[in-house]
C-alpha positions in Angstrom: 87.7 140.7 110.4 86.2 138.5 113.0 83.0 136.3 111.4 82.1 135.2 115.1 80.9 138.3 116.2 79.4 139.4 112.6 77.5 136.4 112.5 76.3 136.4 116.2 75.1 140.3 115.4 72.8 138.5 112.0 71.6 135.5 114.2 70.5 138.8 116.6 69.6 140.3 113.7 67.1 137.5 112.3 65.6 136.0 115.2 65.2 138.1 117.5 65.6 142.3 116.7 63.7 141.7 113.5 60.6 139.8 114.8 60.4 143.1 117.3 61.1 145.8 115.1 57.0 146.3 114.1 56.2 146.8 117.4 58.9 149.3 118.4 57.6 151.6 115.1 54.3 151.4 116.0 54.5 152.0 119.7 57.1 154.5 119.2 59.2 152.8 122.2 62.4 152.3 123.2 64.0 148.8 122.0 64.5 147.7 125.6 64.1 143.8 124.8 67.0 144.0 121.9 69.2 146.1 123.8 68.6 143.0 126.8 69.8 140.4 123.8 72.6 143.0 122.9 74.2 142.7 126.2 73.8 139.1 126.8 75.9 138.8 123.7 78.3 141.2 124.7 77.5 143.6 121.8 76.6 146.7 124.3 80.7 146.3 125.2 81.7 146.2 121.5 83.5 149.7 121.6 84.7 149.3 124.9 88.2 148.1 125.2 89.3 144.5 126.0 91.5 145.5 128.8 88.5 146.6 130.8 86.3 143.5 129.3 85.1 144.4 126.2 84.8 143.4 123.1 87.0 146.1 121.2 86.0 145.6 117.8 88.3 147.7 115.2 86.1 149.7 112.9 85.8 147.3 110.0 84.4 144.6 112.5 82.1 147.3 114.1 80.7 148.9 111.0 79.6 145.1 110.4 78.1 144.8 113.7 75.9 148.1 112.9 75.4 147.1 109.2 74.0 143.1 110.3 72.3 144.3 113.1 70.1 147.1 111.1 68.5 144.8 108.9 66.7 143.4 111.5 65.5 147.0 113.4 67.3 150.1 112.1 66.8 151.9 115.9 68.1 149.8 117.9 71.3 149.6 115.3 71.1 153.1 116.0 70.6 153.7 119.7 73.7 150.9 119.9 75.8 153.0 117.6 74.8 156.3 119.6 75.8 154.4 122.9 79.0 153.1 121.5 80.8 156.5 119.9 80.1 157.3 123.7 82.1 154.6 124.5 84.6 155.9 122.4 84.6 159.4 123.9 85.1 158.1 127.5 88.1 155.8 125.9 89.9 158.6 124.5 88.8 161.8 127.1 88.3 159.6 130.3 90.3 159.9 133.4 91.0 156.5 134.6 89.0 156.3 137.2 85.8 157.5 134.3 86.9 154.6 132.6 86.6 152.1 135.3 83.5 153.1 136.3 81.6 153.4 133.1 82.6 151.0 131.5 81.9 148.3 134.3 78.9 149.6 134.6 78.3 148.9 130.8 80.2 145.3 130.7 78.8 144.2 133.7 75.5 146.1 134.3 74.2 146.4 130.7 73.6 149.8 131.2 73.4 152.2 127.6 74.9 155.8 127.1 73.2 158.5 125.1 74.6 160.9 123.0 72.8 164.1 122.7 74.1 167.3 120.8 70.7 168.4 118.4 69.8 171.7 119.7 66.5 173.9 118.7 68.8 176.7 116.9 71.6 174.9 115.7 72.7 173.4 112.9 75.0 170.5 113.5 75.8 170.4 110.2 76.9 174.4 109.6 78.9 174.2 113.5 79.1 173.1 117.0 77.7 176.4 118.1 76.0 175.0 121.7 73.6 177.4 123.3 73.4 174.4 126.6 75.4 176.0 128.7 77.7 174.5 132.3 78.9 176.6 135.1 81.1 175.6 137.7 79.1 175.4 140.8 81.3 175.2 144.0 82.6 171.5 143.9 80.5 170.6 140.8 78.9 171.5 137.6 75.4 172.9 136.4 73.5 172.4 133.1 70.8 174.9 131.6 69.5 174.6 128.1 67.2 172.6 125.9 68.0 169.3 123.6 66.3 168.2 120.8 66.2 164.6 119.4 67.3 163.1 122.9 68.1 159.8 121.9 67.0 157.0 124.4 65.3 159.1 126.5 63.8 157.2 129.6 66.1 154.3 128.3 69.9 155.3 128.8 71.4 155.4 132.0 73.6 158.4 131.8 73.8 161.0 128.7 77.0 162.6 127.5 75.6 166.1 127.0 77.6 168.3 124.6 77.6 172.0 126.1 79.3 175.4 125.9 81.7 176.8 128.7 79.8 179.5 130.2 81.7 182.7 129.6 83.6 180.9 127.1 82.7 182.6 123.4 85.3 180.9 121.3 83.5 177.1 121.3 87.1 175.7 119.9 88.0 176.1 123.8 84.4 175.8 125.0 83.2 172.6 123.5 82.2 170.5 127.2 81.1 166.8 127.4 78.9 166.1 130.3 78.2 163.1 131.4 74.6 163.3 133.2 72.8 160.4 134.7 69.4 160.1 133.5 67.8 160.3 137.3 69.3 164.0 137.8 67.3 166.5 139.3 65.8 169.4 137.0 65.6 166.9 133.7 62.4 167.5 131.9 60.9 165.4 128.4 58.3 167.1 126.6 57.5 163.1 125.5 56.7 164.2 122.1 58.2 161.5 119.7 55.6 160.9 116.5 58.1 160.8 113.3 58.2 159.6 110.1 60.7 156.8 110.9 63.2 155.9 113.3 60.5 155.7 115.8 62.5 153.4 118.0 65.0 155.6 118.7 62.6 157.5 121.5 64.6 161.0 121.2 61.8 163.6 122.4 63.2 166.9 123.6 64.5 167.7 126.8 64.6 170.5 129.2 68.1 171.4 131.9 67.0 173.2 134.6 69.9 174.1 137.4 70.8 170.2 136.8 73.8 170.0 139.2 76.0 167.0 138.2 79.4 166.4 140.2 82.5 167.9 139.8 84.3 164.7 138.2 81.3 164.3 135.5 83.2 166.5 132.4 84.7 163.9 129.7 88.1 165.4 129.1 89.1 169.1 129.2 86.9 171.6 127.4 87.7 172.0 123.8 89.0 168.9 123.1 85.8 166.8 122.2 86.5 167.2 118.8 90.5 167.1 118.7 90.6 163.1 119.4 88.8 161.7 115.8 86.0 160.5 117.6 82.8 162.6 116.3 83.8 161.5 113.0 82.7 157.7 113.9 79.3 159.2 114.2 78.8 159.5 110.2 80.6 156.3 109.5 78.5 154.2 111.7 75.5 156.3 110.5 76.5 154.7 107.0 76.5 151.3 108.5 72.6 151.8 109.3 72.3 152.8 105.9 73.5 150.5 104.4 71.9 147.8 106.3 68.5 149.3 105.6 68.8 149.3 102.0 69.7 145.6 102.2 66.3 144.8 104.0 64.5 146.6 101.6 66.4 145.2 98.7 66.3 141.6 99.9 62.7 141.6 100.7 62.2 143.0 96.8 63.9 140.4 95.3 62.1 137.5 97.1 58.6 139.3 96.4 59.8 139.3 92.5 60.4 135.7 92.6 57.4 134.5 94.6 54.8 136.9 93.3 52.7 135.6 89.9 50.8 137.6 87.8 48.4 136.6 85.3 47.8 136.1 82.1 51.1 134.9 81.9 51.2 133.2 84.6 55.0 133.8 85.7 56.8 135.5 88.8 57.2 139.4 88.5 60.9 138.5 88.2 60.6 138.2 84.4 59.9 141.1 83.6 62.5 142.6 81.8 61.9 146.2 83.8 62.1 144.8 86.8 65.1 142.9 86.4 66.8 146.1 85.1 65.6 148.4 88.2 66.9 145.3 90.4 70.3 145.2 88.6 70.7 148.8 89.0 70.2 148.6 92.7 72.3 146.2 93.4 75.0 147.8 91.7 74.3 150.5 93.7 74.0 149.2 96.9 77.9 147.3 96.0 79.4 150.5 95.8 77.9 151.3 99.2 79.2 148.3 100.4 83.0 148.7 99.5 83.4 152.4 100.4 81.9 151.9 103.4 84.0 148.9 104.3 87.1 150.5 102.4 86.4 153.9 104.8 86.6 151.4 107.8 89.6 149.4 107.0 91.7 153.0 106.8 90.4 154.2 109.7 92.8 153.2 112.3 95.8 155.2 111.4 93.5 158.0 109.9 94.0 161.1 111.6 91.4 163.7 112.5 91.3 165.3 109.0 91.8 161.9 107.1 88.9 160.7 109.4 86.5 163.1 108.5 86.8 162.9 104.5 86.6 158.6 104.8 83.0 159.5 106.9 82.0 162.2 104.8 82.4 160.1 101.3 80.7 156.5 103.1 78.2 158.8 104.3 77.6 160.6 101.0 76.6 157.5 99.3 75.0 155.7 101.7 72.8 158.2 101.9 72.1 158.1 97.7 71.3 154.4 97.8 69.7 153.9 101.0 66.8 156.8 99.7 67.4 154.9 96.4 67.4 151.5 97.3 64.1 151.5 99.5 62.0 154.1 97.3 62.7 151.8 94.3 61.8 148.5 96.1 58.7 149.9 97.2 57.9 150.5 93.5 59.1 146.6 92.5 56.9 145.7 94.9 54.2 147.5 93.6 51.0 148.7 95.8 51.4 145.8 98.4 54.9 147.7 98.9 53.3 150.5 101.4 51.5 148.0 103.7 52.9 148.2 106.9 52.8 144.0 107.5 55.9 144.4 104.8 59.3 145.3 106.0 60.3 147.3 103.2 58.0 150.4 104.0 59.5 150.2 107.4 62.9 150.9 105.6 61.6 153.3 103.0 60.7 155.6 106.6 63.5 154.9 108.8 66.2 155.4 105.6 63.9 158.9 104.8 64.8 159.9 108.5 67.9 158.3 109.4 69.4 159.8 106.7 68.5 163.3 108.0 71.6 163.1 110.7 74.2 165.6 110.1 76.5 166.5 108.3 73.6 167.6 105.3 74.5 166.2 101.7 75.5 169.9 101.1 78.2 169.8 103.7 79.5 166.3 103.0 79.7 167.6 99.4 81.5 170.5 100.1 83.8 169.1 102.4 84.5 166.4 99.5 85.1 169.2 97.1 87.4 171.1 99.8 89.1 168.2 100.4 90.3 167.1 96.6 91.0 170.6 96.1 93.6 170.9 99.1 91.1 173.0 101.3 90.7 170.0 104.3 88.7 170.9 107.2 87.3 168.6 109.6 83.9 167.3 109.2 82.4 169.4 111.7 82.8 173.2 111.6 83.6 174.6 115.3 82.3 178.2 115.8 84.8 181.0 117.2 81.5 183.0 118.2 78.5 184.0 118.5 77.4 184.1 115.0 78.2 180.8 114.2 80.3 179.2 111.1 
């Protein structure tokens, strides 16, 4: 593991992410400001390769990265993490010439990459169904459909757009990455983008009409997207979010318990026997977190696509657990003061509630758990072979 980059991605995370975050929930913005800081450190190249001047972090020092970098402001952890499994994609599936070109543009122009696959009747979670559809269209390609939950809308400079093969009904072999620039003719944003939490992830719905895009823009051959043990980064860098938000939430509980007095007895909350026992209990918690998540990362490497899917799923799983856990029960350390919005941890308590909503569900990460110890693997995703889905 590096501590260079980990620690340049807290200093980020303290001084200046953190002091920004408020704002970014309230105004329901993109975090353009951190993602500035991220590339002046170089963190916006941390999953692009250091033969075309990255950083090229290996998973255990990039779930740090995500994990540091979310205690300051969970979304733009998020919108990084989103940008770099993109990264990943165009490592693995780009042609050479991809590669050059998008990445440069990334190292040297600071520019971010969306990811955007939520669509309004499909369930990530049960397949990769994909109703956005790409037709050859003389010497290029044309989009048509609707997204959901378009991260970095308005932010990103290009959008890898997960799509289905027209005339293709078997989405093993229809599965297409498109790589769309945000200026693109026939891109529409409804805007909306008022949630619970994560509100500085931007991701309001968008509209493809006819959006030609050229012939060279398809990451990889069709079908392969989810072949190369890429889409299973998603869920382990999800966990890293988690796990970073329940560490705000629980840092910010213990100071309060210290610092905060109560009378008659005249003594920090921190004496009292309950709350040191709902403290204890999180922090045991949040240390099994910790050490699956880093344990998932540190077997990653040689993983393959199955192997992959199962380290995600279990990091995932529990992140999930304590993260709801962890900021819920600080919120009730902290007592009423707890859902002020001046105090970080009800900022956690609503971005952990909606993070933690990204697929795969608890049910499928369960059942692929179960599948898995029982000699049933399957990857973490489910690809449909038709229309009716999985």
């Amino acid at each position: 593991m590096s501590p260079g980059i980990v620690q340049t991605a807290e200093r980020l995370a303290r001084d200046k992410l953190a002091p920004r975050a408020a704002r970014y929930d309230r105004e329901a913005v993109n975090p353009i400001e951190s993602w500035r800081d991220l590339h002046a450190e170089r963190l916006l190249a941390c999953a692009v390769p250091a033969s075309h001047g990255g950083l090229g972090l290996d998973m255990p020092d990039y779930v740090e990265v995500i994990r540091a970098l979310a205690r300051g402001c969970a979304s733009t952890a998020m919108t990084l993490h989103m940008h770099s499994t993109v990264m990943r994609f165009i490592d693995a599936l780009g042609s050479d010439a991809q590669k050059r070109r998008y990445f440069a543009e990334v190292v040297q122009g600071g520019r971010l990459f969306g990811s955007w696959g939520s669509e309004p009747a499909v369930s990530l979670s049960r397949t990769f169904l994909m109703e956005t559809a790409i037709r050859a269209d003389g010497d290029g390609w044309v989009v048509d459909g609707v997204k959901h939950f378009c991260t970095m809308a308005l932010g990103a400079s290009t959008y890898m757009v997960w799509c289905a093969l027209d005339g293709e009904v078997d989405m093993g072999k229809a599965l297409a990455l498109a790589l769309v620039p945000a200026d693109a003719a026939g891109l529409a944003s409804d805007g909306k983008w008022d949630t619970l939490g994560m509100r500085g992830t931007y991701s309001p719905s968008v509209t493809f009409t006819g959006v030609r895009i050229s012939g060279d823009a398809l990451l990889g051959r069709p079908g392969t997207a989810t072949q190369v043990g890429i889409v299973e980064s998603f869920g382990l860098g999800y966990a890293a979010v988690y796990v970073g938000l329940a560490e705000t939430a629980l840092e910010f509980a213990l100071d309060y318990a210290k610092k905060r007095v109560v009378r008659p007895e005249n003594v920090p909350v921190a004496h009292d026997p309950t709350v040191q026992r709902h403290l204890g209990g999180l922090l045991v918690h949040l240390d099994a977190a910790r050490l699956v998540l880093r344990d998932a990362a540190g077997r990653w490497e040689p993983a393959d696509v199955a192997e992959r899917g199962h380290l995600a799923n279990r990091a995932k799983y529990l992140a999930t657990e304590v993260s709801l856990e962890v900021t819920s029960k600080a919120i009730q350390v902290v007592g009423g003061r707890g859902a002020y919005r001046e105090y970080p941890v009800e900022r956690a308590f609503r971005d952990a509630r909606t993070a933690t909503l990204m697929p795969p569900t608890m049910d499928r990460m369960l059942e692929a758990i179960g599948k898995g110890a029982l000699g049933l693997t399957e990857g973490m995703f489910k690809i449909s072979g038709g229309p009716q889905g999985a």
